[in-house]
C-alpha positions in Angstrom: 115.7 71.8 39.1 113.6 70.6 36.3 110.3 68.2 36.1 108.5 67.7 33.0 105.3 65.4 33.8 103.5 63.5 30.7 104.1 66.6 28.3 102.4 66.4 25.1 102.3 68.4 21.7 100.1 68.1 18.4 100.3 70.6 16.3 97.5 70.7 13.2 95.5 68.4 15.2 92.6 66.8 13.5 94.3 67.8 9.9 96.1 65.9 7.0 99.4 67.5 8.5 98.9 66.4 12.0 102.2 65.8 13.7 102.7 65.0 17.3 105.6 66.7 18.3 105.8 65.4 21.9 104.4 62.3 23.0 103.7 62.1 26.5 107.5 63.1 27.5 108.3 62.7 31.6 111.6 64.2 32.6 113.9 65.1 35.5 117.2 67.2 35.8 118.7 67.2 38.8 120.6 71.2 40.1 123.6 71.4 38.0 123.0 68.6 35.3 123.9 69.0 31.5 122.3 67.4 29.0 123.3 67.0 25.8 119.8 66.3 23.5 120.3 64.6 20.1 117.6 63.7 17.4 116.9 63.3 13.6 114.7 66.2 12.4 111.1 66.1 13.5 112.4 64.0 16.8 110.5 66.7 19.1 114.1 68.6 20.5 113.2 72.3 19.5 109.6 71.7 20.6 110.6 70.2 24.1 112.9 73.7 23.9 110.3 75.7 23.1 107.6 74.5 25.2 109.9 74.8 28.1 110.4 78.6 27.6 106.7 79.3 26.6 107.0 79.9 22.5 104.8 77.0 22.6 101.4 75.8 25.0 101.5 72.0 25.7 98.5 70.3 24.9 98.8 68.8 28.3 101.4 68.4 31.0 103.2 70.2 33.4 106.6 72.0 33.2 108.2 72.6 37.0 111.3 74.6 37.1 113.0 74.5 40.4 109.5 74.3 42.4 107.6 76.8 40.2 104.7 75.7 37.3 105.3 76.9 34.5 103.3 75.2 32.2 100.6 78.2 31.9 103.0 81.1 32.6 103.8 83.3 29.7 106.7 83.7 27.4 107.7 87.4 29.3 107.2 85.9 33.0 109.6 83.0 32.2 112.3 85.0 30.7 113.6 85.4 35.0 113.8 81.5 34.9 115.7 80.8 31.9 118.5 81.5 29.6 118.6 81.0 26.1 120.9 80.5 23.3 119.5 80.1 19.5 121.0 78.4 16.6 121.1 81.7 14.7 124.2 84.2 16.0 122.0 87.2 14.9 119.4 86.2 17.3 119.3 87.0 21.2 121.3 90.0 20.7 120.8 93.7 19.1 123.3 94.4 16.7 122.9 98.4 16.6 123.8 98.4 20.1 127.4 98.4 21.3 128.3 95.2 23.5 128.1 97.1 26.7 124.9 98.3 26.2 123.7 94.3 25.2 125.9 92.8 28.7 123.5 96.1 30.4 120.2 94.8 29.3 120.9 91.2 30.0 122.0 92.3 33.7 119.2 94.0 34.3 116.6 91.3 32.9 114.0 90.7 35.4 114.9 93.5 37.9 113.5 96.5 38.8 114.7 99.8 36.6 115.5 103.4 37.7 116.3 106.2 36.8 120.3 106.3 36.9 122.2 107.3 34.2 124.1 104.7 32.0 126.3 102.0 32.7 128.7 102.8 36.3 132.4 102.4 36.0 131.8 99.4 38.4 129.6 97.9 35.9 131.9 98.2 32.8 134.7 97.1 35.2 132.5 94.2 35.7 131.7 93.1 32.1 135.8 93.6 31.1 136.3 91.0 33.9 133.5 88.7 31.9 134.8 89.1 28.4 138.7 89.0 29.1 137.1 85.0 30.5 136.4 84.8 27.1 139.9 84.9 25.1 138.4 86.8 21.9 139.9 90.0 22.8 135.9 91.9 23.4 137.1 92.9 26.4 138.8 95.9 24.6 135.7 96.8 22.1 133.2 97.1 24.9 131.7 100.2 22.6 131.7 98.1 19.7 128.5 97.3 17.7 127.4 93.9 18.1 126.5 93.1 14.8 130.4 93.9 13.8 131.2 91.0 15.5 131.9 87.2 13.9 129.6 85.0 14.4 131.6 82.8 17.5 132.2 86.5 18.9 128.7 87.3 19.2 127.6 83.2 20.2 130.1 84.0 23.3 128.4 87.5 23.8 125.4 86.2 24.1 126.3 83.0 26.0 127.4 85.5 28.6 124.0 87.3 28.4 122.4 84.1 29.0 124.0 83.0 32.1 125.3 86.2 33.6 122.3 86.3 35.9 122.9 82.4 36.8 119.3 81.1 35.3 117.6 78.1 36.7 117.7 76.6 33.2 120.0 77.6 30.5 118.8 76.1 27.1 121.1 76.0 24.5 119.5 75.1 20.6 122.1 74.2 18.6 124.1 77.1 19.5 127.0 76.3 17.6 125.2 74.6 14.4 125.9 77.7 12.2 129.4 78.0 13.3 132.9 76.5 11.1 134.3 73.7 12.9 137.2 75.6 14.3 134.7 78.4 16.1 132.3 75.9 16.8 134.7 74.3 19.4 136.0 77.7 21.0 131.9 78.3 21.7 131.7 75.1 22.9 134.8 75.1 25.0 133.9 78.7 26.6 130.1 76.8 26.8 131.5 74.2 29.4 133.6 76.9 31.1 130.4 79.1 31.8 128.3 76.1 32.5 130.9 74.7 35.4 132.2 77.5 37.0 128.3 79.1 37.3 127.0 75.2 38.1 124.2 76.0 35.4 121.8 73.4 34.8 122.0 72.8 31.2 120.2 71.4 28.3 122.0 71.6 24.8 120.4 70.2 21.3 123.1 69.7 18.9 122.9 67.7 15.5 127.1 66.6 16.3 126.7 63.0 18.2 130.6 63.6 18.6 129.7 67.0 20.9 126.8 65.4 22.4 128.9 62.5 23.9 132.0 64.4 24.5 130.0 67.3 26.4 127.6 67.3 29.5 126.6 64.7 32.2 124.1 63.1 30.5 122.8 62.1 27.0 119.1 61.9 25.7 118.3 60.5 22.3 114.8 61.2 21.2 112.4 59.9 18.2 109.1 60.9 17.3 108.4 62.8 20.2 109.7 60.6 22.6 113.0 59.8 24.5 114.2 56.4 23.7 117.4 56.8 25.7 118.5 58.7 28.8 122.6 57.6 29.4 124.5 59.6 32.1 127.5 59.4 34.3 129.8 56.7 33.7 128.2 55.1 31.4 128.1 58.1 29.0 131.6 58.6 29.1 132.5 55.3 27.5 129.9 55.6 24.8 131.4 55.5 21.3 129.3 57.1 18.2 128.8 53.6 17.1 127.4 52.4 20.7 124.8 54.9 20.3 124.0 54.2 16.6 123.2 50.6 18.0 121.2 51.6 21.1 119.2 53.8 19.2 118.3 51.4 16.9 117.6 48.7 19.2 115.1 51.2 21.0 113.3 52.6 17.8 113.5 49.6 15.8 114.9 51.3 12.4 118.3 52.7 11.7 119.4 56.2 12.7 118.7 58.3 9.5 120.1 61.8 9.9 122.5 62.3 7.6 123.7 66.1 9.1 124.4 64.1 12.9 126.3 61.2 11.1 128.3 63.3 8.9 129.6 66.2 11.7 
């Protein structure tokens, strides 16, 4: 569903604050994997996110989603590919507009618009079905404003908005990050119920090496721009936090120094 081929990023080339972001990353996702992406700051995970979905050019390489070259296609042509989820709950969703009207515009992404009036009874029936899935009660606020809602209320909303159209890819950057604890897991719960029951192939950064191992197929670690480990299937499930504190170092050759992914 995904191939990345020998994708590379330098930003401030040629300057005293060159920094390669990516370093001749190669990568395949089978249809329907999840992968959870985990990294000290400046390991290259946002980038690889971004370059995926066109925020960023890569300097060279090729991005292939299901088939299809993306690596030249713009931001706006991708947006039919790919789902997205950000970090920020105020982000991928208007807050002036009530949570139908946000569901509407999501179901409508890439297709082609008429002139009919509003949202049909069908259509609200529809997004009641969606959000009752959700166990936050939104399926009775459906003319609520968006930016009334908590910040786990409006991560699911947009989670649905992200996947309600069953993308190729749905990318998820640390989507729960700015979350308590308590919400953090009901967003990551109602993450793995929408990314099973739609079989969404899946790639979630988080800074939580708890989440990253207890979520997902399969595990990448990356380190200056580079994965240094790739763990899936069995082998994932019987990792511990301290398994992958000693591969990583055995692959990078220095000790894992992120305090924010030990301490979650």
């Amino acid at each position: 569903m995904l191939e990345i081929k020998n994708l590379t990023k330098t930003f401030n080339a040629g300057t005293i604050n060159e920094k390669v972001a990516l370093n001749d990353i190669s990568l395949t996702l089978e249809d329907g994997d999840f992968v959870t992406v985990i990294g000290g700051n400046g390991a290259g995970k946002s980038t690889l996110l971004n370059a995926i979905s066109g925020v960023w050019k890569p300097d060279s390489g090729q991005i292939i989603v299901d088939g299809v070259n993306l690596s030249h296609m713009p931001e706006y042509k991708r947006a039919k590919f790919l789902g997205r989820v950000f970090q920020d709950p105020m982000m991928g969703t208007a807050a002036d507009m009530e949570i139908q009207e946000n569901l509407a515009i999501a179901y409508r992404r890439g297709k082609m618009r008429g002139f009919k009036w509003g949202i049909s009874k069908k259509e609200k029936a529809e997004y009641v079905k969606m959000l009752s899935q959700l166990e936050l009660g939104l399926e009775t606020r459906l003319s609520a404003k968006v930016g009334l809602l908590s910040g786990g209320q409006r991560q699911a909303v947009t989670l649905l908005m992200a996947s309600m159209n069953k993308p190729k890819i749905l990318l998820l950057d640390e989507h729960t990050a700015a979350l308590d604890p308590k919400t953090a897991e009901k967003v990551l719960s109602i993450t793995d119920k929408i990314v099973n029951e739609n079989k969404l192939t899946t790639i979630m950064i988080t800074h939580n090496m708890t989440d990253a191992l207890a979520h997902g197929n399969r595990l990448i670690m990356m380190y200056q721009g580079k994965i240094i480990i790739d763990v899936k299937g069995e082998d994932k499930k019987k990792l511990t936090v301290s398994d992958l504190l000693e591969l990583f170092t055995k692959a990078s050759g220095t000790q894992f120094a992120s305090d924010r992914a030990l301490l979650s």
